[in-house]
C-alpha positions as CSV (number, residue, x, y, z in Angstrom):
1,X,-1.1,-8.2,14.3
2,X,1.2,-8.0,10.9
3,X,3.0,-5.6,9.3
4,X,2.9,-5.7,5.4
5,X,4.4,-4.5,2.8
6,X,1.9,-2.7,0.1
7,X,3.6,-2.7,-3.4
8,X,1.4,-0.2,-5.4
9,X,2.5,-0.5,-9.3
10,X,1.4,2.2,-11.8
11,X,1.8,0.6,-15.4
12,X,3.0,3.0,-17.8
13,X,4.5,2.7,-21.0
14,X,5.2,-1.3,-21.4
15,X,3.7,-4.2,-19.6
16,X,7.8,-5.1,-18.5
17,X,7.6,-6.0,-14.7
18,X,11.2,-3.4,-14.6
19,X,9.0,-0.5,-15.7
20,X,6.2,-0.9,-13.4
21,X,6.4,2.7,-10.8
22,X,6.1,1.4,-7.3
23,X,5.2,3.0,-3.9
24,X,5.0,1.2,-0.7
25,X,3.3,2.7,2.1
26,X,3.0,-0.2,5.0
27,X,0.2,-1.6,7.2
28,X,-0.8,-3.6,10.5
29,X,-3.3,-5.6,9.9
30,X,-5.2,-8.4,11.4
31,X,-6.7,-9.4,7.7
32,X,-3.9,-9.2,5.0
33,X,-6.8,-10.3,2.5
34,X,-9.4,-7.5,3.3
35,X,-6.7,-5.2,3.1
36,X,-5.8,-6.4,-0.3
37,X,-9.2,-5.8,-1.9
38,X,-10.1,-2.0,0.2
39,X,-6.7,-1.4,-1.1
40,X,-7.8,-2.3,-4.8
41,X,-11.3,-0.9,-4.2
42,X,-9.8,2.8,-2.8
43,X,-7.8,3.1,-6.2
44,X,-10.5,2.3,-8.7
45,X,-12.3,5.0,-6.3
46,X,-9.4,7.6,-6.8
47,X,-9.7,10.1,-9.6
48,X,-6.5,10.0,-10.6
49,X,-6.5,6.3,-11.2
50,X,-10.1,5.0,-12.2
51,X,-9.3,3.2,-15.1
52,X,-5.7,2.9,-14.8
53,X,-3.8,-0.3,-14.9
54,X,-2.1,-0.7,-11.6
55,X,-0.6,-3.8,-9.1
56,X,-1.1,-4.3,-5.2
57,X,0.9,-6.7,-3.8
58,X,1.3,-7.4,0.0
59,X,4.5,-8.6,1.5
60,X,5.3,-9.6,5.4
61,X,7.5,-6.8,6.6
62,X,9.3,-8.5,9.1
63,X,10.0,-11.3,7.1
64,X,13.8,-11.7,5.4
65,X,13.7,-10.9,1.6
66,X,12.7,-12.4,-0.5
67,X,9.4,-14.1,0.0
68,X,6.3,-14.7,-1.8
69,X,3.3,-12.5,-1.7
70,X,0.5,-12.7,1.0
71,X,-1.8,-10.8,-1.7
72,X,-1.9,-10.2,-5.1
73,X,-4.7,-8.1,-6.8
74,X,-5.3,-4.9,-8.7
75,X,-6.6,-3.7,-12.7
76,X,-6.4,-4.0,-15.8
77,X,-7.0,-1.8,-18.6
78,X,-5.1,-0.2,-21.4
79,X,-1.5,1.0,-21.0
80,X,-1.2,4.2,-20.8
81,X,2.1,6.1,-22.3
82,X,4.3,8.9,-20.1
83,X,4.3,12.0,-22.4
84,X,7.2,13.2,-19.4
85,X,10.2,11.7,-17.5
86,X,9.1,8.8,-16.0
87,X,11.8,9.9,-13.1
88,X,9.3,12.8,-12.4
89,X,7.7,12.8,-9.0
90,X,5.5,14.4,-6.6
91,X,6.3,13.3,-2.7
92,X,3.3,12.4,-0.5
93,X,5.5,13.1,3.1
94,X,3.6,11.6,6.2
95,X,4.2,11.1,9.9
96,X,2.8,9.0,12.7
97,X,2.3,11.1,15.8
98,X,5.6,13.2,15.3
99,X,7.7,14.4,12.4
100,X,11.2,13.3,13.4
101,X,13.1,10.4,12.1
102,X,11.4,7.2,12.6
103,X,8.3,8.6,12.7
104,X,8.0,9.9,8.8
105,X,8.3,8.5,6.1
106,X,7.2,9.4,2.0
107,X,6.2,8.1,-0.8
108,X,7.0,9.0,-4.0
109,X,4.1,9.9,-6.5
110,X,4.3,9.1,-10.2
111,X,4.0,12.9,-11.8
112,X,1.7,10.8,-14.7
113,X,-1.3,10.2,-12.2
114,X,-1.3,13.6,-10.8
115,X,-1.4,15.5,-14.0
116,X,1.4,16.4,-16.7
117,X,4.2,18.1,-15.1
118,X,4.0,21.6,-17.2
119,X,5.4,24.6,-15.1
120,X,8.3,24.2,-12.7
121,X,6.1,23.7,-9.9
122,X,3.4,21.3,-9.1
123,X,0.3,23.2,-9.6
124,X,-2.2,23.2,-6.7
125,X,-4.6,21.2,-8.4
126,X,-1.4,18.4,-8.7
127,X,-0.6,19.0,-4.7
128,X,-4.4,18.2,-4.1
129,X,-4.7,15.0,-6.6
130,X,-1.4,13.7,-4.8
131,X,-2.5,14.8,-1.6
132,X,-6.1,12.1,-2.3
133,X,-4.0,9.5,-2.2
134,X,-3.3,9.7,1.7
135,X,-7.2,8.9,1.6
136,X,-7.2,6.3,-0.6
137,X,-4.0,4.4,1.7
138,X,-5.4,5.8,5.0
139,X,-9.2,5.1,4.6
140,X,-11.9,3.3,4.0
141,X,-9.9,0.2,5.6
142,X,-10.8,-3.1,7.0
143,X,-11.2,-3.0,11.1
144,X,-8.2,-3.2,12.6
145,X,-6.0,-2.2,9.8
146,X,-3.7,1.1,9.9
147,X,-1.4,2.9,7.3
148,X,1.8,3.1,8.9
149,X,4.7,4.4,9.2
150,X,7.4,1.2,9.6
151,X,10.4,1.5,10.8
152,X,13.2,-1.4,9.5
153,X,15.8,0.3,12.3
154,X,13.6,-0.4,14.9
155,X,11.4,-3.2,13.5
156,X,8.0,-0.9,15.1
157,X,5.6,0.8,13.5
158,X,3.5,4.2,13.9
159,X,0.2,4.7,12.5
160,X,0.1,8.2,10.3
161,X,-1.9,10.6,11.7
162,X,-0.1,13.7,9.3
163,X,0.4,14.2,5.8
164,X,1.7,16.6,3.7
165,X,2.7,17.9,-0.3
166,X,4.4,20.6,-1.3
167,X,4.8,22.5,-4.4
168,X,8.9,20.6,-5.8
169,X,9.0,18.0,-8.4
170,X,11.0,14.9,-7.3
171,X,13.1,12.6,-8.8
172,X,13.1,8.8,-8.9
173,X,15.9,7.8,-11.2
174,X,15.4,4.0,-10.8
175,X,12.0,4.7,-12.8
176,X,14.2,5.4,-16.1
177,X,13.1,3.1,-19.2
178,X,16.3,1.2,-20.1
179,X,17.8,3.0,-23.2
180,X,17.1,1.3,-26.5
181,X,19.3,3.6,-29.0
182,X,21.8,6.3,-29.1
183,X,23.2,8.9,-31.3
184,X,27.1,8.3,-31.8
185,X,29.9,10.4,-33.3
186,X,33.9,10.9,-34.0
187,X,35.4,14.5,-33.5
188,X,37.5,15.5,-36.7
């Protein structure tokens, strides 16, 4: 059995590895390379991402940082621009048999894939489009292979049984684009 690392990257905007939006729900596995490709197949299969470029990359998860890929895979297509904050998120929460510490974990939705962030609060078409993606990590998987929930703290994993969305916006400030100009000034 191995626990990996998934690195999901939604390409938005540039083709910069620094603005690539990354989730990473993890996984035991006894076939890191059939996880790779139902991985890749499950978000071609997703609405919300069909043609969309995106990355999957799996990692050991027990192994110290940093090491090379165990799988690389994933789409190409044309780049599609953020007409919002790229910081905007919606929060796919999940548990593995209980929802206390240890047990939960969440991963952090680009707004872009769900649907343009309009109203204050996620709509509940959004909270449904994010909520398909616990389908596209949790099913449709190789035998043997389980979304988890992996704890560093305890170096053990729980397979997700839960999920949840709810109707907040979050915010992931390390998704910023890196500033390219500013407006300057001198008071009188």
């Amino acid at each position: 059995m191995t626990y990996v690392r998934a690195q999901i990257g939604f390409i938005y905007d540039t083709q910069l590895p620094r603005d690539v939006m990354l989730v990473t729900p993890h996984y035991s596995t006894n076939n890191v390379a059939a996880l790779g490709d139902a991985l890749v197949a499950n978000l071609k299969a997703n609405a919300q991402v069909l043609t969309k470029p995106f990355t999957v990359n799996l990692y050991d998860a027990t192994a110290p940082s940093p090491g090379g890929p165990m799988y690389s895979g994933g789409q190409s297509g044309s780049t599609p621009n953020s007409i919002t904050p790229r910081e905007v998120a919606i929060c796919l929460s999940y548990y593995g048999g209980f929802n206390r510490p240890t047990f939960r974990g969440r991963l952090y939705l680009p707004a872009q894939i769900v649907g343009t962030p309009s109203v204050k609060q996620p709509s509940n078409a959004q909270m449904v489009a994010a909520g398909s993606f616990a389908t596209t990590f949790g099913k449709n998987l190789p035998s043997g292979s389980y979304w988890v929930v992996w704890s560093r703290k305890k170096s053990s994993a729980a397979q997700v049984t839960d999920w949840w969305v709810d109707n907040e916006w979050d915010t992931v400030r390390s998704r910023g684009m890196k500033a390219d100009s500013r407006v300057t000034g001198k008071l009188p």
